[in-house]
C-alpha positions in Angstrom: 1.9 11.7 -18.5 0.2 8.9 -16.6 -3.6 9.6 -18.0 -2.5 8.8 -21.5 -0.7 5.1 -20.2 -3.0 2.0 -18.8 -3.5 2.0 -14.9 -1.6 -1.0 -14.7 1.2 1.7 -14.9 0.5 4.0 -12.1 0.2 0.8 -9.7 3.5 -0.8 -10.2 5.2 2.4 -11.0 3.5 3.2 -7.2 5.0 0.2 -5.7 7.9 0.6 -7.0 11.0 1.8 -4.9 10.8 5.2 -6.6 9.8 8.8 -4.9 6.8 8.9 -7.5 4.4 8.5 -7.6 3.7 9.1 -4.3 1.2 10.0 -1.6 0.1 13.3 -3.7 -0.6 11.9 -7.3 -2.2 8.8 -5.1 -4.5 11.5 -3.5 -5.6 13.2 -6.7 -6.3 9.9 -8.2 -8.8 9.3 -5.6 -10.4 12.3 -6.2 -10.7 12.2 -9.8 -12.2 8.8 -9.5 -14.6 9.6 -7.0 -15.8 13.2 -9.6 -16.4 10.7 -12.2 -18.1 8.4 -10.2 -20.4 11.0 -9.1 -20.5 12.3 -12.4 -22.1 8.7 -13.4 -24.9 9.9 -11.1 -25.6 13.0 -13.1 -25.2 11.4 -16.6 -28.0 9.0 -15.3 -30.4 11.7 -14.3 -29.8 13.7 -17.1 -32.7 13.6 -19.7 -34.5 11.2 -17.8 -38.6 12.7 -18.0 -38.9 11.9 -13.6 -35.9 14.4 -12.9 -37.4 17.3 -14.9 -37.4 19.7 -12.4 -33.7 19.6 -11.6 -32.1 19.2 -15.3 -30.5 22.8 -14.8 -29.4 21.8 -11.7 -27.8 18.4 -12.9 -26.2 20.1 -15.8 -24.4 22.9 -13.4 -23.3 20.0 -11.3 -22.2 18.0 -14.0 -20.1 21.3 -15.3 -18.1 21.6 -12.2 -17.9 18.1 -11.5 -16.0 18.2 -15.5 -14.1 21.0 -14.2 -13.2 19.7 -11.1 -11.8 15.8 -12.2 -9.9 17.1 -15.2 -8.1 19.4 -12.7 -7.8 16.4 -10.3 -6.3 14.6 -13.6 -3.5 17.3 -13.8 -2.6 17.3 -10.3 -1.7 13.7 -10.4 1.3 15.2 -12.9 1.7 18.5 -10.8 2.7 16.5 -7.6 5.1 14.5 -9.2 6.9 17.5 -10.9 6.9 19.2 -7.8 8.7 16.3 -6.4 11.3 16.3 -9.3 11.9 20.0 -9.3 12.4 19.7 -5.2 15.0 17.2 -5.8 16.9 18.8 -8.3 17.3 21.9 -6.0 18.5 19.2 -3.5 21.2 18.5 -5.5 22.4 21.9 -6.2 26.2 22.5 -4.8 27.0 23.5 -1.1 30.6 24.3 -0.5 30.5 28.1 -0.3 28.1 30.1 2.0 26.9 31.7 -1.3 25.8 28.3 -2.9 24.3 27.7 0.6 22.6 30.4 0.6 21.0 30.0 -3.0 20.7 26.5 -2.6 18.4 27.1 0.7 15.9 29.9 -0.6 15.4 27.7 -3.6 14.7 24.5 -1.8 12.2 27.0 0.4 10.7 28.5 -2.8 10.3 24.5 -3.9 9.1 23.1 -0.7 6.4 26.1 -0.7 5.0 24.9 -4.7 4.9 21.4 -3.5 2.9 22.2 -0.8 0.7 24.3 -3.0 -0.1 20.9 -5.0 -1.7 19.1 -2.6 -3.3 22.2 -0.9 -4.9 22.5 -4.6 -6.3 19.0 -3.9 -7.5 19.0 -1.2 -9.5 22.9 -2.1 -11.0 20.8 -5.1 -12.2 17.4 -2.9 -14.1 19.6 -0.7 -16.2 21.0 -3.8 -16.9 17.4 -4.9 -17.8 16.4 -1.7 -20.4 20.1 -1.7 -21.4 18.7 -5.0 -22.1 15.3 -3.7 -24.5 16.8 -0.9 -26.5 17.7 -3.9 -26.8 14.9 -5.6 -28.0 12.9 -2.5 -31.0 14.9 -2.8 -31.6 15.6 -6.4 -29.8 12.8 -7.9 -31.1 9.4 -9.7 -31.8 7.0 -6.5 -31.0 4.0 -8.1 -27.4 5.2 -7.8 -27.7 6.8 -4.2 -24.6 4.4 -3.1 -22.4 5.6 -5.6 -23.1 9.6 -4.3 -21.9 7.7 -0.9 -18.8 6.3 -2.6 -18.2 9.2 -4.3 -18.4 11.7 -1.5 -16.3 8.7 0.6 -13.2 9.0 -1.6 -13.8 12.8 -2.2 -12.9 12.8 1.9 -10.5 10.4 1.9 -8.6 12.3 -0.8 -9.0 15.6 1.3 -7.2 13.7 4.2 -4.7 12.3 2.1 -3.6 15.6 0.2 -3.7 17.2 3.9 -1.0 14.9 5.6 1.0 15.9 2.3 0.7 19.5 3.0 1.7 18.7 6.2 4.7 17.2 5.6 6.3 20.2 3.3 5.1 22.6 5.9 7.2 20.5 8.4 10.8 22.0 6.2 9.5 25.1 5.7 11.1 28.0 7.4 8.7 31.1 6.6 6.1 31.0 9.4 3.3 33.2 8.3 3.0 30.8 5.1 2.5 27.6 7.5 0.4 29.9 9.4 -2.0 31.0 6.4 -1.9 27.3 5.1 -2.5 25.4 8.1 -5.5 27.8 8.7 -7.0 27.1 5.3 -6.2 23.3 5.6 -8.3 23.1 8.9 -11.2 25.3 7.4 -10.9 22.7 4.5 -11.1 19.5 6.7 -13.5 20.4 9.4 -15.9 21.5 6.6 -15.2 18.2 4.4 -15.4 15.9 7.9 -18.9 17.6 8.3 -20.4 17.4 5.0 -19.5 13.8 4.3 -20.8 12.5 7.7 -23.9 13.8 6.4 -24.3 12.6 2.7 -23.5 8.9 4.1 -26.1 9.7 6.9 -28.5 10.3 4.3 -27.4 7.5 1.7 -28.1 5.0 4.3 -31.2 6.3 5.6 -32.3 6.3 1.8 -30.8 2.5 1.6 -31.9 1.1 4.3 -35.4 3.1 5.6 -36.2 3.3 9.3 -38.9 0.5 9.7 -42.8 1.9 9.9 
């Protein structure tokens, strides 16, 4: 389990010539990083006497944004087991038409969990980047830029887990699951692409003020 080894880990075992980690664990990394970089925000309104009137709201926020990184954490696993269990089922014998058969509808049942993974991902980056919109508003304006950051990476993680969805859905032989996937990944997107245009709009209208 990567989160209990040092970082330094993750990167070279990254650039590495291995299959993991790979694009996946890289996304959910992101996206972790950029919850608890927005959860610095929170921590640094909370109990402070000028952000009375939103301390419910920061401790809700502050809830999910928990919920959301600790599942980002686990995903970062999930995507490289998916990986492993895909290439065992590679490997499973071919020389009959029976082990064919077996070998293809699990590869299919495999290729459909690993696209699950990142799907999973990129579901949770667009609350963090819902949760970010907040915080631009109600959050501790010394730390406006890192509400920025953190809705940044919560898109770019979004992106990233998308192309990976993408590419499973590319071997994948049942139509009406690329169908109801690719519909939800483009509901997912468009709605991410829109909020985060936003929230930077705002962070650097709050940074840098229109002169008087």
């Amino acid at each position: 389990m990567y989160l209990e080894r040092p970082l330094k880990d993750f990167i070279e075992d990254t650039s590495s010539r291995t299959p993991t980690p790979g694009g996946g664990s890289v996304a959910a990394l992101v996206g972790a990083l950029g919850g608890a970089l927005l959860s610095m925000v929170g921590n640094f309104t909370l109990g402070k006497k000028k952000f009375e009137s939103v301390q419910k709201e920061i401790k809700d926020i502050l809830q999910e944004l928990n919920l959301y990184t600790s599942r980002l954490c686990e995903l970062i696993q999930d995507d490289i087991s998916a990986y492993q269990n895909f290439s065992r089922i590679s490997s499973l014998p071919k020389n009959t038409q029976q082990e064919r058969k077996i070998r293809m509808e699990a590869m299919e049942k495999a290729l459909k969990n690993a696209a699950e993974v990142p799907l999973k991902t990129a579901d949770l980056s667009l609350k963090l980047i819902k949760l970010a919109s907040r915080l631009v508003s109600i959050g501790n304006p010394n730390l406006i830029s890192d509400v920025g950051v953190g809705a940044i990476l919560a898109e770019a993680t979004l992106e990233s887990a998308a192309l990976n969805v993408e590419i499973n859905l590319s071997y994948i032989k049942d139509a009406e699951f690329i169908k109801e996937k690719r519909k939800l990944l483009t509901s997912l997107l468009d709605e991410g692409k829109e909020f985060t245009l936003r929230i930077v709009k705002e962070v650097r209208e709050k940074i840098s003020p229109a002169p008087s």
